[in-house]
KOLPAKE-19564 format. One record per residue (C-alpha): residue number from 0; y, z negated, x. Coordinates in nm, 4 decimals, always signed. Each point is the difference from the previous one (the first is absolute). Layout:
// residues N
<site num="NUM" yy="Y" zz="Z" xx="X"/>
...
END
This chain:
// residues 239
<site num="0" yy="+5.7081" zz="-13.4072" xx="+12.6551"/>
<site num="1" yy="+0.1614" zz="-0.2031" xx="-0.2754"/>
<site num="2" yy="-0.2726" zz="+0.1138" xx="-0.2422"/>
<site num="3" yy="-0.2273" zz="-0.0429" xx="+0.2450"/>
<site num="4" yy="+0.0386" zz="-0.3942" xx="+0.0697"/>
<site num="5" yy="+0.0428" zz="-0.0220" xx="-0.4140"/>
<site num="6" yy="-0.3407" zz="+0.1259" xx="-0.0516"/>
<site num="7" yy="-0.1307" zz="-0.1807" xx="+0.2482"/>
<site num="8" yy="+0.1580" zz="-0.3474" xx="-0.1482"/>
<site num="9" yy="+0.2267" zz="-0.0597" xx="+0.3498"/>
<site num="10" yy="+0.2984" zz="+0.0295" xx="-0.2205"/>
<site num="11" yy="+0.0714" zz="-0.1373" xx="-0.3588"/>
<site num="12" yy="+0.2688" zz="+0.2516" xx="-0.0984"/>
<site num="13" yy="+0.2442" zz="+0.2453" xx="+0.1590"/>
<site num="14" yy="+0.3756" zz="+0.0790" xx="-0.0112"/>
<site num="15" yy="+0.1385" zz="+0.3042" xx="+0.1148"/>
<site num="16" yy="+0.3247" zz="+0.1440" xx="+0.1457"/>
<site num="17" yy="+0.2192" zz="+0.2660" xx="-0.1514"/>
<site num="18" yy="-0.2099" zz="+0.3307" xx="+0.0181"/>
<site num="19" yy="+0.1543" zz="+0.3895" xx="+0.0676"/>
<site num="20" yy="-0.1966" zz="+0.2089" xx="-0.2087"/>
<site num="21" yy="+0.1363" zz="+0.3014" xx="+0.1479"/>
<site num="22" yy="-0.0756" zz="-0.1203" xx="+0.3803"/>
<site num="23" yy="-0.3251" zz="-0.1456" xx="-0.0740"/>
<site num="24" yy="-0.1656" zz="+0.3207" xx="-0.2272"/>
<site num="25" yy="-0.2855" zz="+0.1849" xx="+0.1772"/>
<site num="26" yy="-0.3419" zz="+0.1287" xx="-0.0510"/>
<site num="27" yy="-0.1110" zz="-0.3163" xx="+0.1322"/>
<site num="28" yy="+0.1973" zz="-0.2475" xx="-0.2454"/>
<site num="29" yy="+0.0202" zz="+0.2372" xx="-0.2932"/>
<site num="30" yy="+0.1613" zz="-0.2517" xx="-0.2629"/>
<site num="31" yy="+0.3536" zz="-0.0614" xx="-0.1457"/>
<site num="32" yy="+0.0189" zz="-0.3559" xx="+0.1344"/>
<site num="33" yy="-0.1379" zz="-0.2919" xx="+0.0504"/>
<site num="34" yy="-0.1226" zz="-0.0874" xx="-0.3335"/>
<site num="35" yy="-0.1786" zz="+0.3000" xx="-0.0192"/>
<site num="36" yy="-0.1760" zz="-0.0692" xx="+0.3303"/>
<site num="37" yy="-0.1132" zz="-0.3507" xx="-0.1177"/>
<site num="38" yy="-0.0834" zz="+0.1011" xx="-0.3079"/>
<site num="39" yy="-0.2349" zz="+0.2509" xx="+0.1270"/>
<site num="40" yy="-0.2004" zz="-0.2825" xx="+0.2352"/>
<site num="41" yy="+0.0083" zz="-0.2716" xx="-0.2695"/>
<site num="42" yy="+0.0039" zz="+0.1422" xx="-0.3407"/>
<site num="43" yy="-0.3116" zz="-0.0705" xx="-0.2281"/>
<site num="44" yy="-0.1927" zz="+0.2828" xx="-0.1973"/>
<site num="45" yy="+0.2613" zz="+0.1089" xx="-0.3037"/>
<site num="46" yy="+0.2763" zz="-0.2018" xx="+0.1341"/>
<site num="47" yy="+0.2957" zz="+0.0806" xx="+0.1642"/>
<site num="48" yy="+0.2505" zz="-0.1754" xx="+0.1884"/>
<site num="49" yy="+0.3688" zz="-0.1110" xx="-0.2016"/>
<site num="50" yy="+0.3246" zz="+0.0178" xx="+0.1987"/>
<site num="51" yy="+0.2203" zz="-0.2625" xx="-0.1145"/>
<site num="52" yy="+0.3409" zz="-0.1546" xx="+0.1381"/>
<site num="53" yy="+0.0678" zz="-0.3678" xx="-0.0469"/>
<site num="54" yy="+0.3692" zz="-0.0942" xx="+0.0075"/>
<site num="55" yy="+0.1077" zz="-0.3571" xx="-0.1466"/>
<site num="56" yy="+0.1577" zz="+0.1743" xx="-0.3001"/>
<site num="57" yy="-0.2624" zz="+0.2489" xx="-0.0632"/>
<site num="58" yy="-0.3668" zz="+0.1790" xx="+0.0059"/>
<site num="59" yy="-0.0529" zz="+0.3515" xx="+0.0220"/>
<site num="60" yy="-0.3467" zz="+0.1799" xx="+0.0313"/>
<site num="61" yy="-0.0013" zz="+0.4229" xx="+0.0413"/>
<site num="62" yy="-0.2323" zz="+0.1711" xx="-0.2263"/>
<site num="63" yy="+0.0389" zz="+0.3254" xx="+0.2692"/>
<site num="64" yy="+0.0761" zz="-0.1370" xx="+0.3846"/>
<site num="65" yy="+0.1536" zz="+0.2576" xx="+0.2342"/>
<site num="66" yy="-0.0159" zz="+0.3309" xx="-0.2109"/>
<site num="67" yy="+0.2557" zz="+0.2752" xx="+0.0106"/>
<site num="68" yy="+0.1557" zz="-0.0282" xx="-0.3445"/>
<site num="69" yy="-0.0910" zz="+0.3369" xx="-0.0682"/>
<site num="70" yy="-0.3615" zz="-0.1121" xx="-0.0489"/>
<site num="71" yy="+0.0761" zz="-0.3556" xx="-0.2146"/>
<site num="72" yy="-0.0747" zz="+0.1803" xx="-0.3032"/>
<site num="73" yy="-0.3336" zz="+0.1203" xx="+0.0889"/>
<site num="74" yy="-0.1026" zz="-0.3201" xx="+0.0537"/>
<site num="75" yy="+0.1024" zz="-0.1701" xx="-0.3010"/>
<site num="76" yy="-0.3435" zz="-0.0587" xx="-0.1336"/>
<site num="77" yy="-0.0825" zz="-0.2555" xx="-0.3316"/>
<site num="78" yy="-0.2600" zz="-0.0670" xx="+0.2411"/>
<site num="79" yy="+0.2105" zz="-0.0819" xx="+0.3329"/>
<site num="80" yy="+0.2458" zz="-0.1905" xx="-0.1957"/>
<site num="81" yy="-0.2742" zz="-0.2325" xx="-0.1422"/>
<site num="82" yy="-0.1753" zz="-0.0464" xx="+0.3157"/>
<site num="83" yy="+0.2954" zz="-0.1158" xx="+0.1557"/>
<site num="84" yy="+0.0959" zz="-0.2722" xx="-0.2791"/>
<site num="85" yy="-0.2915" zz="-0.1305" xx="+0.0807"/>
<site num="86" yy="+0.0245" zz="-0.0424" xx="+0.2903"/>
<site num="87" yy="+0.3515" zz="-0.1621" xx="-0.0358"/>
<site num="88" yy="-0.1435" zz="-0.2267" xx="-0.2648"/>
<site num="89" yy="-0.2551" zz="-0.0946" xx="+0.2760"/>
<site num="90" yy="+0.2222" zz="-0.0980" xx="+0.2911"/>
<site num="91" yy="+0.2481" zz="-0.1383" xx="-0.1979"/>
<site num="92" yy="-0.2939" zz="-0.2200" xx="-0.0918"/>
<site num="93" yy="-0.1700" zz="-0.0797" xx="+0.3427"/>
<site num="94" yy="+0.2972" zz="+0.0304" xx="+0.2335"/>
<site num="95" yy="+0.2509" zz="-0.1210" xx="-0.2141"/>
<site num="96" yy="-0.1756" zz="-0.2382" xx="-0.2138"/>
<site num="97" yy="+0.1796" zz="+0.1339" xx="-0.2873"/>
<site num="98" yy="-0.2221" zz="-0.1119" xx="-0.3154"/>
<site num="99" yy="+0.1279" zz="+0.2195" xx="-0.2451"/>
<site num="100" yy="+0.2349" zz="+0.2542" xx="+0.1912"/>
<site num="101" yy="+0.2336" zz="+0.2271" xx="-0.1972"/>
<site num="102" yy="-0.0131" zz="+0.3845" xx="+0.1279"/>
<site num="103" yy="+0.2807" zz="+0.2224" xx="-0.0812"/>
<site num="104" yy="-0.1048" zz="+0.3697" xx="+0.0027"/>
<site num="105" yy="+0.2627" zz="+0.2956" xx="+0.0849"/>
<site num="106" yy="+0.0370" zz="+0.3160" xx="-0.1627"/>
<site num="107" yy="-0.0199" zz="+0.3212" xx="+0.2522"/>
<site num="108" yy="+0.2968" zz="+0.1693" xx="-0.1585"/>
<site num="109" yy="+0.3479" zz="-0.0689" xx="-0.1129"/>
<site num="110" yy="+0.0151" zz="-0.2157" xx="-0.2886"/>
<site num="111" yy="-0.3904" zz="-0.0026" xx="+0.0164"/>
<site num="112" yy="-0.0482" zz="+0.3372" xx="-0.1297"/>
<site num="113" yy="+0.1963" zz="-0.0552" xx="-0.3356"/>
<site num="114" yy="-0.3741" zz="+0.0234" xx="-0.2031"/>
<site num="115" yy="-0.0316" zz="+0.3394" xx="+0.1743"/>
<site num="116" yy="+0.3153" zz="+0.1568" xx="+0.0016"/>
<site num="117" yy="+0.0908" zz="-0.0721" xx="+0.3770"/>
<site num="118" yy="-0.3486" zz="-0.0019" xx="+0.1245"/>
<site num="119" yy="-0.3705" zz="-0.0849" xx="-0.0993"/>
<site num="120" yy="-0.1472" zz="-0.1997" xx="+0.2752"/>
<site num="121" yy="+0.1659" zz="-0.3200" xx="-0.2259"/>
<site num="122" yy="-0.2221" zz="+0.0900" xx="-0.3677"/>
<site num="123" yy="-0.2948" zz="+0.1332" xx="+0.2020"/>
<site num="124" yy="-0.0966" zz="-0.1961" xx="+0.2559"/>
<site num="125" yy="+0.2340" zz="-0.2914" xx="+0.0924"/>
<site num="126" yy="+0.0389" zz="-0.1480" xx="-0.3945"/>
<site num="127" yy="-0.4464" zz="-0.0114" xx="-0.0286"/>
<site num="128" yy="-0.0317" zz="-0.0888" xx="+0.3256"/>
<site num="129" yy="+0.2526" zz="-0.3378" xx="-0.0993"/>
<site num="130" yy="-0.1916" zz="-0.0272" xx="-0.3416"/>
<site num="131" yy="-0.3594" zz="+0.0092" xx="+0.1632"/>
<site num="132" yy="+0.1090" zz="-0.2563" xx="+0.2606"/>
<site num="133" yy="+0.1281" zz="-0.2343" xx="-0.3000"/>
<site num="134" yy="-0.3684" zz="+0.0391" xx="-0.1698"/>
<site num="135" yy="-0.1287" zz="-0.1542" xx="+0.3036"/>
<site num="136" yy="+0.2337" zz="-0.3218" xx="-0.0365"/>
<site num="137" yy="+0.2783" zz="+0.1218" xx="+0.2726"/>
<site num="138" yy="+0.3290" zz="-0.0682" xx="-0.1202"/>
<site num="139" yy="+0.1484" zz="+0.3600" xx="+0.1401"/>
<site num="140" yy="+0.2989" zz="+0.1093" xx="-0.2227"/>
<site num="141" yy="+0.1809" zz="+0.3332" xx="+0.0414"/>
<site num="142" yy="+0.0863" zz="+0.2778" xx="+0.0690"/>
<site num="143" yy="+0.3603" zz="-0.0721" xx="+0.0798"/>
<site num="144" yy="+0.2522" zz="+0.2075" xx="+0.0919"/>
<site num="145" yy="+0.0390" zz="-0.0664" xx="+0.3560"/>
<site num="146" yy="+0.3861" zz="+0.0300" xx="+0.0280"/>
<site num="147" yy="+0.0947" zz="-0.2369" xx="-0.3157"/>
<site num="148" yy="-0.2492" zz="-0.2747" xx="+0.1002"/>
<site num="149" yy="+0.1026" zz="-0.0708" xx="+0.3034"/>
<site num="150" yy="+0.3345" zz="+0.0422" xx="-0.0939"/>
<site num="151" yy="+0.0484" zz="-0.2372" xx="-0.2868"/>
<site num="152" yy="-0.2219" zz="-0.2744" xx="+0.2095"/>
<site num="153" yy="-0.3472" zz="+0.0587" xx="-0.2282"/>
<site num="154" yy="-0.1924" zz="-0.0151" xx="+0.3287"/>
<site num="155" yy="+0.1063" zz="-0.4299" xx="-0.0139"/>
<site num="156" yy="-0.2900" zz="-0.0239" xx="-0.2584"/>
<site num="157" yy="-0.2813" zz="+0.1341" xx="+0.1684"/>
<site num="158" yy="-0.2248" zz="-0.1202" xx="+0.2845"/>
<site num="159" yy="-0.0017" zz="+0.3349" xx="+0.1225"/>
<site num="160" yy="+0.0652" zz="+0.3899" xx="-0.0344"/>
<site num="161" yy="-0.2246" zz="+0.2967" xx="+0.0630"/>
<site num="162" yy="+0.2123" zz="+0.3016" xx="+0.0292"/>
<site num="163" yy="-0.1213" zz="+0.3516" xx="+0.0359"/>
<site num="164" yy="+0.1543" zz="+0.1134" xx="+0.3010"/>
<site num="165" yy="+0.1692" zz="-0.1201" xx="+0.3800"/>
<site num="166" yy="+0.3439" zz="-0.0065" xx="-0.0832"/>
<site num="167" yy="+0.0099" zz="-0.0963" xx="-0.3939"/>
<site num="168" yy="-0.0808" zz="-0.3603" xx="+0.1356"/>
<site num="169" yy="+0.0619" zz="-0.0124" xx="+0.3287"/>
<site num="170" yy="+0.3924" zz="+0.1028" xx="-0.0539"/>
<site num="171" yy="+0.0900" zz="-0.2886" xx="-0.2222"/>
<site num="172" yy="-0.2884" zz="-0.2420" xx="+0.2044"/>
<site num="173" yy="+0.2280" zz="+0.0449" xx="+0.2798"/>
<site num="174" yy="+0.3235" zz="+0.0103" xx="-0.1609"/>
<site num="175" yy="-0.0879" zz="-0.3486" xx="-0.1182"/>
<site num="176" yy="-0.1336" zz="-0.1089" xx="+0.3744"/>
<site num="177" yy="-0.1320" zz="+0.1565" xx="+0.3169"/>
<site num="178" yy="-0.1719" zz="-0.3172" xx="+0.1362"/>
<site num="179" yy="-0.2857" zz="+0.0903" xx="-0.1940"/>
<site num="180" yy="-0.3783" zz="+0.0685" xx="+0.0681"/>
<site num="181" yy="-0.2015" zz="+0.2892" xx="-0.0036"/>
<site num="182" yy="-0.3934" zz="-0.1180" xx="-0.1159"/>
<site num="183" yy="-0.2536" zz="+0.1900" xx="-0.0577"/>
<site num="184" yy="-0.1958" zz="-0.1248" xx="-0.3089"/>
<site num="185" yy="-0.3509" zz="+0.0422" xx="-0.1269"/>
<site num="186" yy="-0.1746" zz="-0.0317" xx="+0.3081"/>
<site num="187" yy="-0.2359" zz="-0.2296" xx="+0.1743"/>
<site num="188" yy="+0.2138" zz="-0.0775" xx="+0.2763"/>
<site num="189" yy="+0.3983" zz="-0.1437" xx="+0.0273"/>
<site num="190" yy="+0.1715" zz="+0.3317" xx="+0.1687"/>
<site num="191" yy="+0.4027" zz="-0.0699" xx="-0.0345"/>
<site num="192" yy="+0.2959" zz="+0.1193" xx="+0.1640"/>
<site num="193" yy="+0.3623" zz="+0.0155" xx="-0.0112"/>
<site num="194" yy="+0.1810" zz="+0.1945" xx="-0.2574"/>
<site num="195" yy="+0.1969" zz="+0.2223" xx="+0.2040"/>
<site num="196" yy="-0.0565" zz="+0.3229" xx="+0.2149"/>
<site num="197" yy="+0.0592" zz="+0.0005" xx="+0.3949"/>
<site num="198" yy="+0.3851" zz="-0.0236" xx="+0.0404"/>
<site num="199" yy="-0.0327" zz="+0.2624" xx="+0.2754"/>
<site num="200" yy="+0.4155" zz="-0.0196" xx="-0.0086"/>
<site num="201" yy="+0.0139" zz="-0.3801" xx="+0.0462"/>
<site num="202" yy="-0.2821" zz="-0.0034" xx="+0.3145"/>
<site num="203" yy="+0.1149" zz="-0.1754" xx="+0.3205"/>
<site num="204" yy="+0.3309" zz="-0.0938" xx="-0.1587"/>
<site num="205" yy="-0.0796" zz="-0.3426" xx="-0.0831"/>
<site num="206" yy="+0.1277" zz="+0.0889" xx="-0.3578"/>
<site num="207" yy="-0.3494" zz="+0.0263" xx="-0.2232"/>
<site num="208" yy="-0.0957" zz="-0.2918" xx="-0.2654"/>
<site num="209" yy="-0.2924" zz="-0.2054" xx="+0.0512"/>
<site num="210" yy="+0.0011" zz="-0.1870" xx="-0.3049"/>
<site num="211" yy="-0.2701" zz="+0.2333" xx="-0.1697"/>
<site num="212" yy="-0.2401" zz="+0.0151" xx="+0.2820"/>
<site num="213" yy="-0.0307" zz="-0.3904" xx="-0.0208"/>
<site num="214" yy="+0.0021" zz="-0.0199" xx="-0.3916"/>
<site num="215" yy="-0.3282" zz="+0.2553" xx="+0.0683"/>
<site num="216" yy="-0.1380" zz="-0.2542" xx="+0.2394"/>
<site num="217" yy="+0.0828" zz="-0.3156" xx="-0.2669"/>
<site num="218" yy="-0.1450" zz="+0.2261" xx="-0.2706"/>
<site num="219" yy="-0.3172" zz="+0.0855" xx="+0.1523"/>
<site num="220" yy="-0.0705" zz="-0.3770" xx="+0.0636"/>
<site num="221" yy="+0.0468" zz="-0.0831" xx="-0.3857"/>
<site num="222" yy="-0.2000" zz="+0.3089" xx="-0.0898"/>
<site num="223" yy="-0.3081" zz="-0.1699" xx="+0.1853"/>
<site num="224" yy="+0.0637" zz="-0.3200" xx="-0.1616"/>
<site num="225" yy="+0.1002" zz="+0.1095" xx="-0.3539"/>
<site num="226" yy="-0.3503" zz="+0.2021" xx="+0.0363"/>
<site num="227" yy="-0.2103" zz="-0.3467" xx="+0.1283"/>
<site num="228" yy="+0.1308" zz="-0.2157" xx="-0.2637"/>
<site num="229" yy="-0.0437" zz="+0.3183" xx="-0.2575"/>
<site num="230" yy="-0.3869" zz="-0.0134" xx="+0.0716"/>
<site num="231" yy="-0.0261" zz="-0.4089" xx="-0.0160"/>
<site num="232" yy="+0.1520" zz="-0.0034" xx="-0.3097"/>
<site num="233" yy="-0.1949" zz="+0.3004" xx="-0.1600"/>
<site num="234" yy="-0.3325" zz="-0.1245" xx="+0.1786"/>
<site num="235" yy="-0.1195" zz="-0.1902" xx="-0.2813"/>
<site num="236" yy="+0.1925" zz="+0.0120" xx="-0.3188"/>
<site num="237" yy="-0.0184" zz="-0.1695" xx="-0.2808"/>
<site num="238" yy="-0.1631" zz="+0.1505" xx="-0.3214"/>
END
């Protein structure tokens, strides 16, 4: 009904609650969660929609959303990779009204593949999807190994991180802060929600956090307005 009353302009964005994949998987709502779902309604021809988290320390974006690990690899494409920088670069852009942003790019494996002794997916596809992206004027830097960069505080100098996998950024996202936002970029619409699961062991106990479900609401709010001003100041540039 949500996407319904979007569509249909009654609503100017939407913010969801904490989803159970498990409970809510069925023949009739086939997809891994709710950024799949949206995604599937509002996504343009060739485009796809970006999970990201928004903390106030960091920004992560998933290059594959809610895959088994088993399967990362496969989709580790030069082609995925690049699509998806772009449309970090984009967001970062129109959302954030970042003018230049700086896009750090994580290796799949450790140490990002060691130039092919610990792995491929780094030489292959990652490292010319990174170089392409810089030919087109995005600053995107990388691949980093994943467990030194966060580590030694690299992630400081970046506007935001696209990592290749769930728990790679979501592990030290949360570390860092779990009053965070889950958005999902590169769409049409504003679709954000918090950046936690259901607490199903906290229900009716009085016990659970609300601070991320109203940092969704607050970021939703700025999405719509970082977007206006983005289009009144890009109406009409100057040569």
């Amino acid at each position: 009904m949500a996407v319904k009353d979007l569509k249909a302009g009654k609503v100017q964005a939407i913010v969801t609650a904490p989803i159970s994949k498990a409970a809510i998987h069925s023949e009739a709502f086939p997809f891994a969660g709710h950024t799949e779902y949206f995604g599937s309604h509002f996504a343009e021809p060739g485009r796809e929609g970006l999970m990201m988290m928004i903390n106030d320390r960091m920004k992560v974006a998933l290059v594959c959303n809610h895959v088994p690990i088993s399967r990362v690899p496969q989709l580790i494409s030069e082609d995925r990779v690049l699509r998806k920088i772009r449309v970090l670069h984009e967001t970062l852009q129109t959302d954030f009204l970042l003018r230049a942003p700086r896009i750090a790019v994580l290796g799949l494996n450790p140490h990002a593949g060691e130039n092919g002794l610990i792995g491929n997916e780094e030489k292959d596809s990652i490292k010319p999807a990174v170089q392409k992206a810089c030919e087109e004027g995005i600053l995107a830097f990388g691949p980093y190994s994943a467990d030194g960069f966060f580590g030694t505080g690299e992630y400081v100098h970046f506007d935001a991180i696209l990592g290749m996998y769930h728990d790679q950024v979501l592990t030290p996202f949360k570390i860092v802060n779990m009053d965070g936002v889950n958005f999902t970029a590169g769409l049409p619409i504003v679709r954000v929600s918090p950046d936690h699961g259901t607490a199903y062991d906290k229900a009716g106990k009085n016990r659970a956090e609300e601070a991320s479900m109203r940092a969704a609401v607050y970021f939703a709010i700025d999405t719509l307005k970082n977007r206006q001003l983005s289009r009144e100041i890009n109406s009409n540039p100057l040569r």
